[in-house]
N, C-alpha and C positions, 0 to 999 in steps of 0.2 A: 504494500500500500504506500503512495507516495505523501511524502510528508510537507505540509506547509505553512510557513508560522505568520500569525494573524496578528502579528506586532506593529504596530502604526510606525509608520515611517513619515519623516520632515518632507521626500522630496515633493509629493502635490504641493505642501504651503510653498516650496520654494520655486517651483514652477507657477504658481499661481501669482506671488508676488511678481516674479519676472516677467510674467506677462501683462499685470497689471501695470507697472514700469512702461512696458514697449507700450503696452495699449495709448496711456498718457501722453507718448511723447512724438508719437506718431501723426500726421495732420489727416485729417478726411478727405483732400484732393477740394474740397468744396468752398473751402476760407473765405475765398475770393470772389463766390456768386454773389456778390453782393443785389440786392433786390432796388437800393435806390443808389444814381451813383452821383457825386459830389454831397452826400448828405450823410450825416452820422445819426445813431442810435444812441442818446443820451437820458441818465436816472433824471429826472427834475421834481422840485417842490414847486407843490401848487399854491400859491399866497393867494390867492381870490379867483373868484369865478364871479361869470353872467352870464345868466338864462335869459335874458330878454328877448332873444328869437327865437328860442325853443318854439315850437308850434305844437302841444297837447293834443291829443284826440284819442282820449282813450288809452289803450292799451302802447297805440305806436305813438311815437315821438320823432319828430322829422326838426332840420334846422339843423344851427352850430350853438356849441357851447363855448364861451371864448374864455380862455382861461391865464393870469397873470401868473406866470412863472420863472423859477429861479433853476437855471442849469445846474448841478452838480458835477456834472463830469465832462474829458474829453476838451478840446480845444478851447471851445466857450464859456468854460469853466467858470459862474459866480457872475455871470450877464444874467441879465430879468428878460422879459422882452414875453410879447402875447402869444399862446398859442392857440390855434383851432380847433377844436373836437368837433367831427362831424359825424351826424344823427343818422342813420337811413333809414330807419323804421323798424330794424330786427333785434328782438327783442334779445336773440342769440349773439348780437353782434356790438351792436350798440353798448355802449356804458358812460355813467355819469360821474366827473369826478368833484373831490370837496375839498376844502381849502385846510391848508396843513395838510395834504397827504401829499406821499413821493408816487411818481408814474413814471415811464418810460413815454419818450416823444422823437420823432425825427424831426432833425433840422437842414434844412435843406442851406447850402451857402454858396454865395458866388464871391471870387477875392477877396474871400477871409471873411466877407460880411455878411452876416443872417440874413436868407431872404423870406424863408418862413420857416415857422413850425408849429406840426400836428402831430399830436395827441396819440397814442398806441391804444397805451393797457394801464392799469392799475399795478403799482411793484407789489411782484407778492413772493421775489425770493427768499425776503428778512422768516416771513410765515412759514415758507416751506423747508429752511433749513431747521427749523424748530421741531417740526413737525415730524423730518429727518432725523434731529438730535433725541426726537424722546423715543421713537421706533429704535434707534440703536442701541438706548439707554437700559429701555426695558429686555430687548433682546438678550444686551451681557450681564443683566441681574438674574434672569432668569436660565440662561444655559448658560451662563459663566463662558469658562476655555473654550466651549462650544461655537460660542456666538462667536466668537472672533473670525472662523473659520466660514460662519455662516456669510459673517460680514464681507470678507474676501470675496466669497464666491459672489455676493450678490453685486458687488463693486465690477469684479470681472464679466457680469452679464450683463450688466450696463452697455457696461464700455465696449464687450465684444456688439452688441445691439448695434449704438451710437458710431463706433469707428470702426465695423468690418461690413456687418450686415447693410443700413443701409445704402454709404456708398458704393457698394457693389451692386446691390440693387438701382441705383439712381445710374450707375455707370452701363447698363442692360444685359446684366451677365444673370445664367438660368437662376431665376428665384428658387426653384427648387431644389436644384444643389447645393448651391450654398446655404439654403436653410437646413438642410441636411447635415450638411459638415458642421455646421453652429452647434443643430442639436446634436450630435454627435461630443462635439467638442467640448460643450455644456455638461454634458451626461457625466465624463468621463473627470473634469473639473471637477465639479461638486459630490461627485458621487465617491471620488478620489479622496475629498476633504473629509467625509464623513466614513468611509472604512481605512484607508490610507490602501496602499497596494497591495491588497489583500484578496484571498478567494471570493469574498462579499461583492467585492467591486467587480468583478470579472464579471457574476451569473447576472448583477441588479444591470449595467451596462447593455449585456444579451439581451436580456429581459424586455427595458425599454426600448432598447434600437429594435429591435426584433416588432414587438407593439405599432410603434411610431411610422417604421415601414408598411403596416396593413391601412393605417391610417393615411397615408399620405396617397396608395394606391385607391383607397376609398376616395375620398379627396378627390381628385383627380378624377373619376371614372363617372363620381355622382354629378359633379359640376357640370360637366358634359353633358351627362344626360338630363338635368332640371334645365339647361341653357340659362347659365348664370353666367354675366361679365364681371371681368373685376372692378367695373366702374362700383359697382352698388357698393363699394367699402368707401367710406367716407372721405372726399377732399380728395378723393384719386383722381378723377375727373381733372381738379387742380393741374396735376404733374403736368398733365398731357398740353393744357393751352400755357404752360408756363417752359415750353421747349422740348420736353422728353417724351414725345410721341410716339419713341423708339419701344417704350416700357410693354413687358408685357403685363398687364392686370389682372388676368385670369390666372395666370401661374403664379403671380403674387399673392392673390383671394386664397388658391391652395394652398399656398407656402405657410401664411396664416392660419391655416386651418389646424394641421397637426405642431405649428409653434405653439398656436396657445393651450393645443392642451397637452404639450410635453409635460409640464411641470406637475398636474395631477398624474401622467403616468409614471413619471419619474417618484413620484412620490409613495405610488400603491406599488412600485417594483422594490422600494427600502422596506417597506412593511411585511412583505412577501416574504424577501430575499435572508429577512435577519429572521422573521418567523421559524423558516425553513432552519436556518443557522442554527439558530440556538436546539430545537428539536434534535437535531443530530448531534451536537456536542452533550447534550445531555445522555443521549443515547446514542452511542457510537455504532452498536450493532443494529440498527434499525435498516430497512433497505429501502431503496430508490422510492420504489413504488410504496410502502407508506410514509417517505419524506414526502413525498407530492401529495397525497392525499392530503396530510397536514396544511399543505402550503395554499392546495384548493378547499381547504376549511376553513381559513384563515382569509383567502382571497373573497370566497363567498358573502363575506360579512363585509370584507370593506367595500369591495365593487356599488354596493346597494348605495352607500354612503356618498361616497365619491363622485358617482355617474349625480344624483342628484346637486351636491356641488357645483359639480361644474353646470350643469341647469340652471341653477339659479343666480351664475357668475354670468351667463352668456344673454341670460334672460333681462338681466338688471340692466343692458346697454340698448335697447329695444322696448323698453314698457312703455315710452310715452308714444309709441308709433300703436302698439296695442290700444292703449287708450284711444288714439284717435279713430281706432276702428269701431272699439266698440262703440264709443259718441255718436260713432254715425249710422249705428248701427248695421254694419259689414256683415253679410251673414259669414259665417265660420267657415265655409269652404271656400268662397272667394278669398277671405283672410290668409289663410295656409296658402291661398295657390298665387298669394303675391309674391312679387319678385325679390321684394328687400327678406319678407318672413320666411321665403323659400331658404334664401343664404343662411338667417339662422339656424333656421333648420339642420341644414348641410355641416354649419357649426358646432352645433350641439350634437348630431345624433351619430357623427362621424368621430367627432373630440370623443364621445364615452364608448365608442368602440375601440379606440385605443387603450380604454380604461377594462372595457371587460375582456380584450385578446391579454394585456400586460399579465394580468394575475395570474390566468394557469399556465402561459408563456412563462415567467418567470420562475414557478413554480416548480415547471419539469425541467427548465434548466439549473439551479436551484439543487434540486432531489439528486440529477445526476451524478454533479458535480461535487456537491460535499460529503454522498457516500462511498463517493471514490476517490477520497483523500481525507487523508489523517487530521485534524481539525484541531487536535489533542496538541498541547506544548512540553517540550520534551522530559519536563519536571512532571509532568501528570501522568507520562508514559511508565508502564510499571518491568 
């Protein structure tokens, strides 16, 4: 029987760091698209505002809001000077700002000199590193030495996100491969930090890639036949009159599809994988086939769990389009047979077949493998 010892090893944190390292210091190819050109993106204080042309009618608001403000940053640094906010009537779009708050505004300048500036957004990165700070706060009080490890990986799927995934996407290279190798590369990170180079990580690895592959073939096979485009994914449409007409959006709609719900399969393949584990380490003589049995008793109970999760994760970015069906009263099969609910559909019902293939998938790979290796550390050996 071949022997292998389940002692956590440094090298994932230290590949992890290193690649967190490159990921930072690497640029995205895209720095330079700038969207307006002679004009910069600056934090300002808003000292006063006037509504006096706002135009009210209810629910939309149309007009300018003309706001007296103080640059904080960037060349113009500590100039006053008015800027614009302009109303269009979308309740999604639109926003009002108040005096003493900090916003982002463009300033448009010709030879050194302001020729105007308008209004963005409301600053709300002070809010969101807080927000950030207590999420990590809580993480390392409650998993301790854990969370550090959690925090790593979660830093590195950022940053793999932001600086591999989408510029390669934006550049027209196949969505689905490269989401592939992401999830792949993902799997094998995080899943590294949590067993370290260990038998766990091999079968939980198999487990999900193996899942995430049925998944992506669903993906793919369903889209096709519902005849969904990738425009229905939000702001996609965007790319396309904004220069990258090159893009494809249907292979990005799929790529989407088994991304978002890797992290649920990635997750019932740890619960699987260490179920399995631990059964056999307690019982060395046990074989294959009641390791799996175990693993699919264990999988049985979380799949229920899960698959509804992710339901209600897919559900909760779609409720107010539901709502407007029901207002209008939509009968229920024209509902289902529209094109936006079609997609989540494809969403949902394709993400938790990756959930229900992972568990006995994992499981028999799992049962194989750890009764056909020694599990035992060599001081336990008699």
């Amino acid at each position: 029987m071949i022997y292998f010892t389940s002692k956590k090893t440094f090298i994932p944190i230290i590949f992890s760091l290193i690649l967190m390292f490159i990921l930072v210091v690497i640029p995205t190819g895209f720095e330079g698209a700038l969207s307006f050109k002679n004009a910069d993106k600056v934090k300002v204080l808003v000292l006063s505002t006037d509504e006096s042309t706002i135009i009210d009618t209810g629910l939309i608001r149309s007009g300018e809001q003309r706001c007296y403000i103080r640059i904080l940053n960037g060349k113009f640094a500590g100039q006053e000077t008015t800027a614009i906010n302009r109303l269009n009537g979308s309740l999604a779009q639109d926003k009002l700002f108040a005096t003493n708050e900090k916003a982002f505004a463009v300033v448009s300048h010709d030879k050194g000199k302001i020729s105007t500036v308008f209004m963005i957004d409301h600053f709300r990165l002070d809010k969101e590193l807080i927000l950030v700070g207590l999420f990590l706060l809580a993480l390392l009080l409650f998993t301790r030495s854990a969370g550090l490890r959690t925090i790593l990986s979660f830093i590195n799927t950022i940053l793999l996100i932001w600086k591999f995934l989408v510029p390669c996407l934006l550049k027209g290279w196949n969505p689905i491969f490269i989401s592939i190798g992401l999830v792949l590369l993902l799997n094998c990170i995080i899943l590294s930090m949590i067993y370290g180079l260990d038998i766990r990580f091999l079968a939980s690895v198999l487990g999900s890639i193996s899942s995430i592959l049925i998944t992506m073939i669903l993906g793919y096979f369903f889209t096709d036949l519902f005849k969904i485009h990738g425009a229905v994914m939000e702001s996609s449409e965007s790319l396309l009159y904004a220069g990258y007409q090159h893009l494809d959006l249907t292979k990005i709609f799929i790529a989407s599809i088994f991304l978002g719900a890797s992290g649920a399969v990635m997750d019932l393949s740890v619960d699987i994988c260490s179920a399995v584990h631990e059964v056999v380490l307690k019982k060395p003589t046990i074989t294959a086939k009641e390791a799996i049995a175990s693993g699919f008793a264990v999988g049985t109970a979380a799949c229920g769990s899960t698959t509804t999760t992710l339901l209600l994760a897919y559900s909760g970015s779609f409720i107010s389009l539901l709502m407007v069906f029901m207002a209008q009263g939509t009968p229920i099969e024209l509902m289902l047979n529209y094109k936006y609910v079609a997609a989540e559909i494809i969403h949902t019902i394709i993400g938790s077949f990756g959930i229900v293939t992972v568990a006995p998938l994992t499981a028999i790979i799992s049962g194989i493998l750890f009764t056909r290796i020694n599990l035992q550390q060599p001081s336990q050996k008699k």
